[in-house]
C-alpha positions as CSV (number, residue, x, y, z in Angstrom):
1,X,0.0,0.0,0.0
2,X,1.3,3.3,-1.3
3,X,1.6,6.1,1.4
4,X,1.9,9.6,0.8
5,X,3.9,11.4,3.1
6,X,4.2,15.2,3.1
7,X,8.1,16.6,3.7
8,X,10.0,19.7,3.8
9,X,12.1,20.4,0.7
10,X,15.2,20.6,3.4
11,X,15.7,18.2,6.2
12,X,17.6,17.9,9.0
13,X,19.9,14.9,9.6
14,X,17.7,14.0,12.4
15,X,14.3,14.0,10.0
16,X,16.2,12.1,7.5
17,X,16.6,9.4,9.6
18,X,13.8,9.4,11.0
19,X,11.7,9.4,7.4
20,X,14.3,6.8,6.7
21,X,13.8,4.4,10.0
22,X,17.7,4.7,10.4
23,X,19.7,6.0,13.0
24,X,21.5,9.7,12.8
25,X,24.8,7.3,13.6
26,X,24.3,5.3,10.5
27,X,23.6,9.1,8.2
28,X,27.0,10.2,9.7
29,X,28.8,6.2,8.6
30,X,27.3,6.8,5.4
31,X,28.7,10.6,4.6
32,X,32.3,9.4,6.1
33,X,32.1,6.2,3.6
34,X,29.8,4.9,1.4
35,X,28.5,8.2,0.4
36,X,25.6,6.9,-1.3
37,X,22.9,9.3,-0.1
38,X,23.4,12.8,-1.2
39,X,23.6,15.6,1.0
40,X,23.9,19.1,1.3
41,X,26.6,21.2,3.0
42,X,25.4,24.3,4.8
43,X,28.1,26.3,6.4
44,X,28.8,23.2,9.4
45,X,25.3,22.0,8.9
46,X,24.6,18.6,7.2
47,X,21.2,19.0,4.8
48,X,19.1,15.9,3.1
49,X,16.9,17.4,0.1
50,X,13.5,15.2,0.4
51,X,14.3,14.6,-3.7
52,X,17.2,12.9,-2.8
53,X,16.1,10.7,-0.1
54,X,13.0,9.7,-2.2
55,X,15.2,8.8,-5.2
56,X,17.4,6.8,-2.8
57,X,14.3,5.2,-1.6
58,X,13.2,3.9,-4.6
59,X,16.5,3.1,-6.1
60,X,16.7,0.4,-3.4
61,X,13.4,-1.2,-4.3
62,X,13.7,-4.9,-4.7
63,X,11.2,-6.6,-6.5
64,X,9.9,-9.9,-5.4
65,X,10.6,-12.7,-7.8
66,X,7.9,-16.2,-8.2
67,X,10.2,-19.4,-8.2
């Protein structure tokens, strides 16, 4: 069942997570070395643009396959 969810534009790295179900710890892993979900500098302040956590969303979709 599809949900739709209503964010900001700009999240925080807390928000992130939590749209995410991941821990801030595991936002802070992945900028330091996997790098694989985009973010935005601001000054010291770490940004997620709600395009980018959507399109990491659904680029990790895996599809159920019928043996």
């Amino acid at each position: 069942m599809e949900q739709n969810i209503i964010l900001p534009s700009i999240l925080t790295q807390a928000q992130a997570a939590e749209y995410l179900g991941v821990s801030e710890k595991k936002l802070e892993r992945d900028r330091w070395c996997e790098r694989r979900i985009p973010y935005v500098k601001m000054g010291r302040h770490v940004r997620y643009r709600a395009s980018d956590l959507v399109a990491y969303v659904e680029s990790n979709i895996v599809e159920a396959t019928a043996h």
